[in-house]
N, C-alpha and C positions, 0 to 999 in steps of 0.2 A: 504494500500500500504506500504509497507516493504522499510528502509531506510536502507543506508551503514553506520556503526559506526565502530573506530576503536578502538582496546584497544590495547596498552602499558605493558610490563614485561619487566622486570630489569632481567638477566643474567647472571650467571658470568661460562665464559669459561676456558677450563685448558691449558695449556702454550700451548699444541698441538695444538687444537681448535683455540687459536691467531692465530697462525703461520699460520694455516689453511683462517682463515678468513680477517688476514692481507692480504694473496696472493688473492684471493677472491675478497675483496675490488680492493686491484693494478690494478686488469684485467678488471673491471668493468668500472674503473675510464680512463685508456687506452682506452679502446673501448669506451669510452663517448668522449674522447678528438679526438681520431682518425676520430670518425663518423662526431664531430662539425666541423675538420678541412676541410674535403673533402665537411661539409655544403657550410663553407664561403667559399671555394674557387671554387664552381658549381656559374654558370648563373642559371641554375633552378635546385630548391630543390630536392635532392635522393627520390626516395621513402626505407621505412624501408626495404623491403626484397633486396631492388640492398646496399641500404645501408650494411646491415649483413653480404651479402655475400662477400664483402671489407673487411670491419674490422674484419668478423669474420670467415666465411668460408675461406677465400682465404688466411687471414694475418695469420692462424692456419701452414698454410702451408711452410712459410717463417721462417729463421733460426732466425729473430730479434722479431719474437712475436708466434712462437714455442709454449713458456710457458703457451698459453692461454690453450691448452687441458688437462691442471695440472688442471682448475675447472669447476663447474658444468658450461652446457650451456645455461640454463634457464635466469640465472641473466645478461649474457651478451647481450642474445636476448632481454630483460626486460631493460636492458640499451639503447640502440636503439631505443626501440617503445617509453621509457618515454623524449626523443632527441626529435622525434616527436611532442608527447603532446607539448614540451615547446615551438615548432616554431610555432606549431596549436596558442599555448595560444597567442602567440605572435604578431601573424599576426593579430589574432582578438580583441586584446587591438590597435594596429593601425587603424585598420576599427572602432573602435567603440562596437561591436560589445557583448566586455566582458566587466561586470561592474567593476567598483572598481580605485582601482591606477591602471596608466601605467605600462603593462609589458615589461620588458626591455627582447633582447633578451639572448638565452643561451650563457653560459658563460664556460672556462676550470675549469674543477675541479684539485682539491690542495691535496696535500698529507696531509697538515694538520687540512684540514677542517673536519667537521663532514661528515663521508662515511659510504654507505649505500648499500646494494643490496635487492632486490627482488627477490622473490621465487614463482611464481605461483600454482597450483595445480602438481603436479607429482614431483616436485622439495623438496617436505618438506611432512610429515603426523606425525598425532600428536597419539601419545602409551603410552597411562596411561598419569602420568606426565610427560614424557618428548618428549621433538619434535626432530623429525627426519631430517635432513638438508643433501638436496646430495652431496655427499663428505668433507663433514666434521663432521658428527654423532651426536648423541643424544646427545642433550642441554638440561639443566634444568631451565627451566623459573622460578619463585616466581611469583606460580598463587597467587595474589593477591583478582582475584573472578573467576567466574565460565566464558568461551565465552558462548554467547548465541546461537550461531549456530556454524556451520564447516564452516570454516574461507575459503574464495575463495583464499588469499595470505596473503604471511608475511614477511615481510620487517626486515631486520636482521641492525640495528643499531651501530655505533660508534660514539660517540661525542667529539668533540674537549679535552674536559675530561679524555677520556681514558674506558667513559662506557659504558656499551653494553647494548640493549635494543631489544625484537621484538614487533614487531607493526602488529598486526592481522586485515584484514580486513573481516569482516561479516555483515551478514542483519539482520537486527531487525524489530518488528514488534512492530508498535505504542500505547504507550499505554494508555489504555481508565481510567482517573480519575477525579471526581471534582475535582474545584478549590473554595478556600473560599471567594477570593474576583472576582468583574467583569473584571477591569482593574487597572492599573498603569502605571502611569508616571516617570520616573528617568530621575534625571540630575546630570550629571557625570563633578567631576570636581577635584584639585590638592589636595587642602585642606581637603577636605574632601571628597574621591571616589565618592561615592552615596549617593545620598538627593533623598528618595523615599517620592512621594507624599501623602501617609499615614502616613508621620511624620517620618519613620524611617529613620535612618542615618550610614550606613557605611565606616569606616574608615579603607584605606590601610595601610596595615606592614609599618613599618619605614624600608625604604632600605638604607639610610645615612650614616651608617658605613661601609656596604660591599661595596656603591658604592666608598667611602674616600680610602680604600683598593684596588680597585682596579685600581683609580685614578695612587694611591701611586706605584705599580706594572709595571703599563703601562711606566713611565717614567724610573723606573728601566729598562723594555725591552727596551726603544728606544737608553739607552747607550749602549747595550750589542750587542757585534759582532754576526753579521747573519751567520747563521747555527752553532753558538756553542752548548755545550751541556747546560752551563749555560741558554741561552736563551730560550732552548727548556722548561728547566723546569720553568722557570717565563711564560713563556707560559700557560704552563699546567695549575698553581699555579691561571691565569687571570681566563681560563677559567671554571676553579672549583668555582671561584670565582661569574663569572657570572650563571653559574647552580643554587650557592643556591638561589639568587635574583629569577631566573624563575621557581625554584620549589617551592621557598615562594607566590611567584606572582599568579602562578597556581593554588596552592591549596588555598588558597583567592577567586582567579576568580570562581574557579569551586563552592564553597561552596556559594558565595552568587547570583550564575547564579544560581542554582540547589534551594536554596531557593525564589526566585524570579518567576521561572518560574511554582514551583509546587503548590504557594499559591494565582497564578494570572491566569485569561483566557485569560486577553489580554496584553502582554507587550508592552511599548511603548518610545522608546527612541529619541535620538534628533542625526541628523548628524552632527556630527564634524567635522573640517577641521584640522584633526591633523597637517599633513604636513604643514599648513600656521602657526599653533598656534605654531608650534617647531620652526620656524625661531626668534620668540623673542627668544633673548641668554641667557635672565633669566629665563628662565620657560623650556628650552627646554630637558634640562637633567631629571631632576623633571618630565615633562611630557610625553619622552620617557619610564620613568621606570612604569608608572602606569598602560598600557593594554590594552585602553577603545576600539581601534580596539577588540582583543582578548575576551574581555568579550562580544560585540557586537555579535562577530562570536558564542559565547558559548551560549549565552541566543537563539539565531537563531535554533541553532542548539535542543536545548534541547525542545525548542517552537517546534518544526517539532515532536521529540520523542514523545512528554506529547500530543498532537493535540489540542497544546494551538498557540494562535494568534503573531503574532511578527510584529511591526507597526515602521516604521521610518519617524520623521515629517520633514519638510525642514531644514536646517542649517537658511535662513533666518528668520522664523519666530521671533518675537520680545518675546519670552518669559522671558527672563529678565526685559525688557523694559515694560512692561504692566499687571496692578493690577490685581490680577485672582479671585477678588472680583466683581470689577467695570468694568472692562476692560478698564479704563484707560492707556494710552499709556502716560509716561514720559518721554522717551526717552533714550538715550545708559546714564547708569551710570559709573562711576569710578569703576578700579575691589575693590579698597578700602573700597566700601561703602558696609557696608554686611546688614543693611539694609533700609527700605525705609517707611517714612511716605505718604499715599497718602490721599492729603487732600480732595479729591473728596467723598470718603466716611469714613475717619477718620481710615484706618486701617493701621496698624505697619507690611510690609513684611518683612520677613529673606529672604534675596534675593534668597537665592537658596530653600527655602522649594517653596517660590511664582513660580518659574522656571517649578518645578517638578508638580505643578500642574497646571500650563499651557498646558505642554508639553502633557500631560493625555488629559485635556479637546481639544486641536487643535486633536489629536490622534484623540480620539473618537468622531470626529467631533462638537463638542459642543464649541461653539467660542461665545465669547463679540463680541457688537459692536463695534472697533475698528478705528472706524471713529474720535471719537472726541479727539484731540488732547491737547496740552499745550496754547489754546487761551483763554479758560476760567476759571482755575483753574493750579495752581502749585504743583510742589513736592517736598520737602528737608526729607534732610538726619536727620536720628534722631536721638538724642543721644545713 
């Protein structure tokens, strides 16, 4: 069975092509806000085609949104249905229905956020290297590698930044390889990203000086008058800023998702409660910047490609709390204490290598007895 993957190229347009796809964005971004307006202010939700034919059929028509038949009509109809999706996504985060965080509902788009449109089939086709985009012409991507099929759409990119990007969607077909080992256990954490239960140990980029930078930036913007020109560029300056962090971040993620998942059959990781753990005010910038959602979602994703396994154990399990020798159970430690004598069978844990092969063995259903407790034997810390 054939999965959707998306790939990513970087772009760069010529002063026409802006002009072109600045207006492009404008209309898109209109017709999201106009269709949202008339959402909130219905008793019962539009459907998308009485929706279009408001915002888009009818308001073509009018002297104050005219300008909408200066661009292609693909990406405004494409703005509309993905209006849809987010009330869809929405309604079913309230019922319960979708996993994950609460989705909140749709929101107006900004002139100066990252903007985007979509292109379906007949809207775009790709000639040699370069891609064809209706009414605004051949673009030159940096194929970076090959797409593996003919891409169903392509989503034409800006980001806060100022860079342009298209994002291809296509089907892949899964592919068939050993893996060296059975399983693994990871346990993800500030100090050091990943503590894999085979001993290995991965450690995230220092983000410290770009995050100090843009600290230092941010306070700069907050004296600077709204809508000057100065502001806009401390603006920009933030959000370049925040780019390199996510393309240092990324290429991290991807690199040791892509090794984890090609030399394992079964990965096996632990649910975190980001959102609780970011409310301590010490840790929560530190562990905003680290991922461990986004790597989550990548080893997922790549387990689905490889038709390798992807296991998540409860957030409650005591996997710090219990020897993965004995299966003695000591109870919640101090995050201080890195690691642990347990005097029950004499062994010396690193608290987070004992974690990661916990987390393995609950995974793959292989559990201690867990019953006997701190009644007859203790635990301290060791030098």
């Amino acid at each position: 069975m054939s999965v959707k993957a998306r790939y990513k190229f970087r772009f760069y347009p010529t002063d026409q092509q802006q002009q072109s796809l600045a207006q492009l964005f404008g209309c898109v971004r209109v017709v999201w806000n106009d269709a949202l307006a008339i959402c909130k202010q219905s008793e019962k939700l539009p459907s998308n085609n009485d929706l279009q034919k408001l915002v888009i059929t009818q308001a073509k028509k009018t002297n104050e949104r005219s300008w909408l038949s200066d661009v292609s009509n693909i990406p405004l109809q494409q703005s509309v249905a993905d209006l849809g999706v987010a009330y869809k996504n929405f309604f079913d985060s309230l019922k319960g229905k979708q996993k994950g965080k609460k989705v909140g509902s749709p929101k107006f788009k900004k002139k100066t956020q990252r903007q985007s449109a979509r292109f379906r089939i007949g809207g775009f086709s790709i000639k040699g290297d370069e891609l064809y985009l209706t009414k605004i012409g051949d673009v030159k991507p940096i194929w970076s590698r090959q797409l593996p099929s003919a891409p169903s759409s392509v989503t034409v990119i800006k980001d806060c930044a100022n860079r342009y990007f298209l994002s291809f969607v296509v089907e892949i077909e899964p592919i068939q390889s050993d893996a060296k080992n059975q399983s693994i256990g990871i346990d993800l954490g500030v100090k050091t990203f990943a503590v894999i239960s085979n001993g290995e140990k991965a450690t995230s980029p220092d983000y410290s000086n770009k995050d100090r930078k843009i600290r230092k930036l941010q306070r700069k913007l907050a004296r600077q008058e709204k809508g000057s020109k100065r502001r806009e560029v401390t603006r920009v300056k933030i959000a370049k800023r925040h780019n390199q962090i996510a393309d240092t971040r990324k290429d991290f993620l991807h690199k040791l998702s892509t090794k984890v998942v090609s030399e394992n059959q079964t990965i096996i990781l632990e649910d975190l409660n980001v959102s609780g753990m970011a409310k301590n005010r010490k840790l929560a910038r530190v562990i905003s910047l680290q991922g461990w959602r986004e790597f989550r979602v990548l080893c997922e994703a790549k387990s689905e490609k490889l038709n390798r396994e992807f296991r998540v154990i409860s957030r409650w399990e005591p996997t710090s709390q219990t020897c993965s020798c004995c299966g003695y159970r000591w109870g919640k430690v101090d995050l201080s204490v890195r690691s642990v004598l347990c005097l029950n069978c004499g062994t010396e844990q690193q608290r987070d290598e004992n974690a990661s092969r916990n987390i393995e063995m609950v995974g793959m259903g292989h559990r201690h007895d867990l019953k006997r407790t701190g009644s007859d034997c203790h635990t301290t810390k060791s030098s």
